[in-house]
Wavefront OBJ file of the C-alpha trace (Angstrom):
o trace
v -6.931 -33.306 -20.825
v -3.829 -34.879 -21.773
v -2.042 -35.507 -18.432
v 1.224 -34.714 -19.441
v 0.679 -31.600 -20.327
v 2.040 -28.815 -17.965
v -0.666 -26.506 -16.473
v -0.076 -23.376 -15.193
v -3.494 -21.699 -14.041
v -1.950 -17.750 -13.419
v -0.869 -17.713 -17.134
v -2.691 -14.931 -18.727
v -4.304 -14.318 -15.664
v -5.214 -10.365 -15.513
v -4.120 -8.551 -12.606
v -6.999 -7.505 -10.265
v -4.875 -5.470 -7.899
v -5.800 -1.702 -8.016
v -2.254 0.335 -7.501
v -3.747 3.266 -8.287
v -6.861 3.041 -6.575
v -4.931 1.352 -3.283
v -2.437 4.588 -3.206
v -6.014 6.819 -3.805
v -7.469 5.219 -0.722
v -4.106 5.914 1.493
v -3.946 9.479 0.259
v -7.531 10.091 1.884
v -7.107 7.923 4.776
v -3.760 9.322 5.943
v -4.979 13.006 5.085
v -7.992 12.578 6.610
v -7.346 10.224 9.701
v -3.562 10.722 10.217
v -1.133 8.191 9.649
v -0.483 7.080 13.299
v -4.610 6.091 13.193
v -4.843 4.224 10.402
v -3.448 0.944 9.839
v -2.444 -1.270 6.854
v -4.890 -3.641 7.556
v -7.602 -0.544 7.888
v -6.136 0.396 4.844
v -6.808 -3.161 3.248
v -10.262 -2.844 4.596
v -11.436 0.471 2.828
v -9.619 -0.288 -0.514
v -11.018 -3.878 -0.385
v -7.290 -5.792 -1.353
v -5.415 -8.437 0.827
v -2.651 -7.588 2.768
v -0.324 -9.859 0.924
v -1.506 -8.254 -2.471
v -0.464 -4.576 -0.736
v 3.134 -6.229 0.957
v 3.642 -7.840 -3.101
v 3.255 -4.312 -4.292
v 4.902 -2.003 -1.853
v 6.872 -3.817 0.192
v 4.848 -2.978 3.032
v 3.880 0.075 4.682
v 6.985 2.195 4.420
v 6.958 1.658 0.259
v 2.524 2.365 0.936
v 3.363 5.355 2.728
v 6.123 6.543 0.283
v 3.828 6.298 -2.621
v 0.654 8.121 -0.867
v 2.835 10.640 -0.157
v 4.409 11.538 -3.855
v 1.138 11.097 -4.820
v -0.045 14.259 -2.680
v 3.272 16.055 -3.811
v 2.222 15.686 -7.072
v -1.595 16.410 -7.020
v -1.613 18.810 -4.139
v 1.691 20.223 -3.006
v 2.801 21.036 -6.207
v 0.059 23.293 -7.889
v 0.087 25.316 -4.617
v 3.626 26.007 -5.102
v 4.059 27.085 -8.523
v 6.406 30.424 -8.926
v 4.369 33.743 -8.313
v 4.731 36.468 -10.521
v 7.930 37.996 -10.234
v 5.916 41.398 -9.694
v 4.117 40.366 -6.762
v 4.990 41.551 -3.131
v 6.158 39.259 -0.899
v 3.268 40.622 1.447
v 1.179 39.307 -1.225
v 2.732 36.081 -1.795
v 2.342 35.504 2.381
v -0.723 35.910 2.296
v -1.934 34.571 -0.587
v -0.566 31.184 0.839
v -2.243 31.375 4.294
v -5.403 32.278 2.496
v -5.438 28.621 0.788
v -3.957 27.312 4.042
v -7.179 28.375 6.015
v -9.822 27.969 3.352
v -12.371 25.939 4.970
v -14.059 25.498 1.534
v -10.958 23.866 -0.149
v -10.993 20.516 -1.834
v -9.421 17.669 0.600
v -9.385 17.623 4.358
v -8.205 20.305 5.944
v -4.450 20.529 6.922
v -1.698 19.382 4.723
v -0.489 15.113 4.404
v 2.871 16.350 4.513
v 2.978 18.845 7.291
v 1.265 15.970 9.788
v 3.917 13.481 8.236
v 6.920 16.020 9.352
v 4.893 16.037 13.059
v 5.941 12.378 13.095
v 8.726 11.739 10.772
v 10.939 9.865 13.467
v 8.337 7.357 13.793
v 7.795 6.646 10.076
v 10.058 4.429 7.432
v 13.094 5.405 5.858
v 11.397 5.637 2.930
v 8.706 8.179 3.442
v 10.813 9.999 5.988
v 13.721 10.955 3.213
v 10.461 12.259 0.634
v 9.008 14.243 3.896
v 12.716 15.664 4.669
v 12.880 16.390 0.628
v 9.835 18.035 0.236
v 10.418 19.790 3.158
v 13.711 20.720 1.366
v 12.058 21.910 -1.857
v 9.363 24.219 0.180
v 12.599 25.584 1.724
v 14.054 26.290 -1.076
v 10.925 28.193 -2.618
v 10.944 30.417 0.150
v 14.368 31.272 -0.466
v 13.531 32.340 -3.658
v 10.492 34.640 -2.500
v 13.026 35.986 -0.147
v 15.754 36.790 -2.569
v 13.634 38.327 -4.507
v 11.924 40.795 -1.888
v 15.663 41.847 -0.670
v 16.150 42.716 -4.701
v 12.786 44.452 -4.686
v 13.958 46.381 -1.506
v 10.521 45.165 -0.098
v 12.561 43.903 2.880
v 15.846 45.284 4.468
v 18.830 42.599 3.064
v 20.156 42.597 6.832
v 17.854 40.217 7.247
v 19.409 36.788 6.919
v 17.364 34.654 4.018
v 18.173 31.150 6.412
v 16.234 33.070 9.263
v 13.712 34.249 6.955
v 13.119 30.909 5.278
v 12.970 28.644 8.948
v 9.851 31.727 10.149
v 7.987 30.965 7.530
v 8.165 27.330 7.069
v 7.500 27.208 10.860
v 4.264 29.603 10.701
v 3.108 28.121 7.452
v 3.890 24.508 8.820
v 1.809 25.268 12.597
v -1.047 27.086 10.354
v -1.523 23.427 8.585
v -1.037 21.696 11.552
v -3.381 23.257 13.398
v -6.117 23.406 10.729
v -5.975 19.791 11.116
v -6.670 19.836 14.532
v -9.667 22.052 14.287
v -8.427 25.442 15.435
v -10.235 28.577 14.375
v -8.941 29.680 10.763
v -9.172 33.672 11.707
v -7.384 32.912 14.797
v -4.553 31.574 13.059
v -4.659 33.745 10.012
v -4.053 36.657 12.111
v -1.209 34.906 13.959
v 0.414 34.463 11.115
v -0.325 37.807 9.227
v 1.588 39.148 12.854
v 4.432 36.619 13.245
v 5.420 38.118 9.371
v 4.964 41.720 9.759
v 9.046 41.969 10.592
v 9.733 40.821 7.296
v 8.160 43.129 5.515
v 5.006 45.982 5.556
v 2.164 43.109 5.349
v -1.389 44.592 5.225
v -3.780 41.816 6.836
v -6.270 41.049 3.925
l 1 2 3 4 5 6 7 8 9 10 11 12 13 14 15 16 17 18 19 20 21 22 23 24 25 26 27 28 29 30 31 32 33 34 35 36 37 38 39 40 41 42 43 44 45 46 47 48 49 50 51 52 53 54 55 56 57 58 59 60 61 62 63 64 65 66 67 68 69 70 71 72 73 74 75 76 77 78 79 80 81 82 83 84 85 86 87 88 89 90 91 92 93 94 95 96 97 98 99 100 101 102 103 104 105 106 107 108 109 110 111 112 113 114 115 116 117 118 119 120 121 122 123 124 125 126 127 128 129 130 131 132 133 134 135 136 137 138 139 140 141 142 143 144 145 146 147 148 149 150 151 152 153 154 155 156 157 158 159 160 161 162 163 164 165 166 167 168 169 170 171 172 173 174 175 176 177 178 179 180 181 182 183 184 185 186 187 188 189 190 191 192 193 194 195 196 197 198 199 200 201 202 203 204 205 206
């Protein structure tokens, strides 16, 4: 080899760092585990990557955390909140979404990424705490929109203020998922919620 000519061994080189499969792995650990037990370097561990290799990527674990999370908004969040048929009760609508809330039998862990990560947003990066606060945002805003439309439907009396509405049921629907994480009985909180919604409207537990 001629000794003067410059070498430069990454050249070419194909990447062997796994984005997709490193944001995979944090999706399941943080769902599953939570994200106050699970480390970066546990993180490293189960997708088998170097912790430089993840800070090169992200940025570290804010950017990690960030990117788990849109990844749930996009693959779980977001097909369970697709716009019900504008001829469907509210009643129905409620329950419809604590039915997949307590379904044992669901794909994923149970509980919900998101709802955990709102349990400890103050501790987490600025990052992934503005997506929690917007998706947060975005369920509020759906509710809204069931609401609106059950005042129109005269399924619910309009003296009933839609902010009031809106913060009951992103609380119940919030504790439901929280507490499915934590192992609580699914009829037990099924019921509680069927009750805490009854003022809003005539609900007929399923």
């Amino acid at each position: 080899m001629d000794p003067h000519v410059a070498v430069t061994p990454s050249a070419g080189r194909p990447r062997t760092f796994d984005v997709d499969h490193v944001v995979t792995v944090a999706v399941e650990s943080y769902w599953a585990d939570g994200v106050e037990a699970v480390s970066i370097n546990e993180i490293c561990r189960r997708a088998g990557v170097s912790k430089p290799g993840l800070y090169r990527e992200f940025g570290g674990e804010d950017g990690l955390m960030d990117a788990a999370l849109a990844r749930y908004a996009e693959t779980v969040l977001a097909p369970n909140f697709e716009t019900p048929s504008d001829d469907l009760p509210l009643a129905d609508v409620l329950g419809a979404a604590i039915d997949l809330m307590v379904d044992v039998d669901r794909s994923g862990p149970l509980g919900c990424l998101h709802a955990d990560m709102r349990q400890v947003s103050d501790k987490l990066g600025p990052l992934t705490r503005k997506r929690v606060l917007d998706l947060r945002d975005q369920a509020r805003s759906t509710y809204a929109t069931w609401i609106e439309r059950a005042k129109e439907a005269g399924e619910m009396p309009s003296s009933i203020e839609t902010d009031i509405a809106v913060a009951l049921i992103d609380f119940q629907l919030t504790n439901v998922l929280v507490q499915m994480s934590l192992g609580e009985d699914p009829e037990l909180l099924s019921a509680q919620a069927r009750l805490s919604f009854a003022g809003l409207t005539t609900f007929t537990s399923a």
